[in-house]
N, C-alpha and C positions, 0 to 999 in steps of 0.2 A: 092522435097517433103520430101525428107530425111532431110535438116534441119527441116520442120513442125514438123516433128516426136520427133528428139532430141530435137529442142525446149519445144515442149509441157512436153516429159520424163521430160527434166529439170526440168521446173516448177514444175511439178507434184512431183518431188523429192526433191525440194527446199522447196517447203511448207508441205509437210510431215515432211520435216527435221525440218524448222520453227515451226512448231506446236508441235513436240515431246520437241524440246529444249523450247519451253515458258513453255509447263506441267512443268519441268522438273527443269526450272529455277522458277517456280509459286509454285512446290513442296517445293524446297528447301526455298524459302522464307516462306514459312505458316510453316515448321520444325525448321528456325532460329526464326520466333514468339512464337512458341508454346514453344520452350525450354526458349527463352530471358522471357516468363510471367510466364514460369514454373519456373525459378531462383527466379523471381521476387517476387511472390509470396510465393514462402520459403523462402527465405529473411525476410519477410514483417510478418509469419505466425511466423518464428524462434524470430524477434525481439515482437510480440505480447504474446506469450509462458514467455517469459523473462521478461518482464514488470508485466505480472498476477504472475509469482512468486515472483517478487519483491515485487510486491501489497500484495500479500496474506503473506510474510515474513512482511513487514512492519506493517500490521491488527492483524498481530499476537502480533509482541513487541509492540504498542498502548494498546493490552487485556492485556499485561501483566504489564506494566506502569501504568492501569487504576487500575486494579487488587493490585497493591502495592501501589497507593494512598488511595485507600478504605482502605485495611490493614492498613494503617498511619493512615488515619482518624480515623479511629474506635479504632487503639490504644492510640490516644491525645485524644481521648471522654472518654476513661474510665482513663484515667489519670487526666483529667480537673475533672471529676466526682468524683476520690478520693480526690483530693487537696480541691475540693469543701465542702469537707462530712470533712476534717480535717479542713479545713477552720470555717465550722459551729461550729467545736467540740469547736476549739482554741476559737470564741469568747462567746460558752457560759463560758470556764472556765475562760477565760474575764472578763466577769461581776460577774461571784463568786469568782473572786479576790477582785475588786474593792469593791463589798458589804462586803468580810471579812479585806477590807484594811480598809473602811468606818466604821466600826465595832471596829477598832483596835483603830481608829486615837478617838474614840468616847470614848473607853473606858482609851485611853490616855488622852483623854482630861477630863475626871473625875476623875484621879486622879491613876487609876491602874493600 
């Protein structure tokens, strides 16, 4: 009757012992997850961080590229605009050449 006794002891301490060591090893895997997604997700949050500052550096030099085309533009408009205004001037003295050349060739050709 004394092995029923150790027998069962056994058991009894066997699966205690089994049950502590599955917590125990069931612990330690849910702690090797929880840090491998906790990596994982700094990782993932570190390279998201990096990209928007990239993005936000890049949106910036775009404002500022766009910002110095307007300036261009706006400086060849008021350039096109004076050449235009000296343009008109040149051909009106254009034609008060040609009317005082018409003039000359006129009063050449009468004799004075």
């Amino acid at each position: 009757m004394e092995w029923i006794s150790a027998l069962i002891a056994s058991a009894i301490t066997g699966a205690v012992t089994f049950s502590v060591a599955n917590k125990q090893t069931n612990g330690s895997i849910e702690q090797e997850y929880t840090k491998n997604i906790t990596n994982l997700f700094t990782i993932y949050k570190d390279q998201v961080d990096a990209m928007q500052k990239e993005v936000n550096q890049l949106k910036s030099q775009i404002k500022e590229i766009e910002s110095k085309y307007i300036k261009d533009i706006n400086g060849y408009k008021v350039i096109v605009e004076k050449l235009e205004d000296e343009n008109e001037a040149l051909r009106e003295e254009n034609e008060e050449l040609k009317i005082k050349n018409a003039v000359l060739k006129g009063d050449h050709e009468n004799g004075i």
